[in-house]
N, C-alpha and C positions, 0 to 999 in steps of 0.2 A: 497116508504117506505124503501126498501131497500138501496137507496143513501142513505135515511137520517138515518139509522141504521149505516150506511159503514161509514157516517160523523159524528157521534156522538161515532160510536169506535174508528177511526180516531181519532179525538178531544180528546178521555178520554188518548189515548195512547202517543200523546204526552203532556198533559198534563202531564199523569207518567212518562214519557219522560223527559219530566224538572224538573218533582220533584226528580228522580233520580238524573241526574245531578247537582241540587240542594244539593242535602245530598253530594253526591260526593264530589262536592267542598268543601259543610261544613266539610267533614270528614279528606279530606286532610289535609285540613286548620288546624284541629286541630290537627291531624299529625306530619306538620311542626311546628306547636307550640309549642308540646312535646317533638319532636327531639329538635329542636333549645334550649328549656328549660333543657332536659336531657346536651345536650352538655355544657351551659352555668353550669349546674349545677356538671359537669364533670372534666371541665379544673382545678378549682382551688384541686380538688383532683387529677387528673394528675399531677400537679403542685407540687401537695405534695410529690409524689409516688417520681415522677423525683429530688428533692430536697432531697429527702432521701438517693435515693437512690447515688448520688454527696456526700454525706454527707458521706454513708456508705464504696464507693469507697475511698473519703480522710482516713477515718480511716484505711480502710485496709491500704492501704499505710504510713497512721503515723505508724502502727502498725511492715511492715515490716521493715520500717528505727530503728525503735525501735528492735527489734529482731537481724536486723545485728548489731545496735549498741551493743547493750550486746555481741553478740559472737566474735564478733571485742575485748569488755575492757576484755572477760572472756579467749582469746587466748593471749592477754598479760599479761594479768594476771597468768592464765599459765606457758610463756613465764619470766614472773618476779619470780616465785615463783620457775621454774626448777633454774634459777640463781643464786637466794637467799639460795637456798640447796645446790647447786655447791659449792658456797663461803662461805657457812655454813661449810659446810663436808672439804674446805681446810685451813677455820681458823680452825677446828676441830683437822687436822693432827698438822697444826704451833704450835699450842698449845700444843701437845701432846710432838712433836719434841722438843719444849722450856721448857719443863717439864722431859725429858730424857735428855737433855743435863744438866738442875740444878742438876738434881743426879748425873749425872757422874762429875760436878765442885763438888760437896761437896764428892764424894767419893776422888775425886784427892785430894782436899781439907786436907783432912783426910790423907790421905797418906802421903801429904807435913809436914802436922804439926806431924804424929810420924816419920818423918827422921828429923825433925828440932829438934826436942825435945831431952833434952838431956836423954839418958838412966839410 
């Protein structure tokens, strides 16, 4: 009676024996399913992520060509505007020069005409 106690615990244990194994494999199985489904359902949002962020790196760089380009037109600009008051300020004097010399032509002027003039 006891073999056949030993062989029927025996028997019940691997019977649980395989039904573990059993689940086991079912469990993995669905495991790999979920992973392999996660990952599938992962890459076209990686995809995104990594498009974006291509996207975000081009801009920054449209961005700094942009920014040097301004300080680039805004240093000539500058540079055009210190000139432009340079040759401001020296038509300013020519002008001023050509304005002191008409006075002094019309004071000669004056002068001339009461020495010609008869008394």
């Amino acid at each position: 009676m006891s073999s056949t106690l030993a062989t029927d615990s025996a028997e019940r244990l691997r019977r649980d024996g395989d039904a573990a194994v059993i689940s086991l494999a079912h469990a993995h199985s669905a495991h790999v399913s979920a992973s392999l489904a996660l990952r599938h359902g992962l890459r076209p949002i990686q995809s995104a992520i990594a498009q974006a962020e291509a996207d975000r790196a081009a801009l920054e760089s449209d961005l700094s060509a942009v920014l040097a380009a301004t300080a680039r037109v805004q240093s000539e600009a500058s540079e055009d505007h210190a000139v432009a008051c340079a040759e401001a300020a020296e038509l300013n004097t020519t002008w001023e020069r050509h304005i002191d010399n008409i006075h002094l032509l019309r004071s000669q002027l004056r002068v001339l005409e009461a020495a010609l003039s008869p008394p």
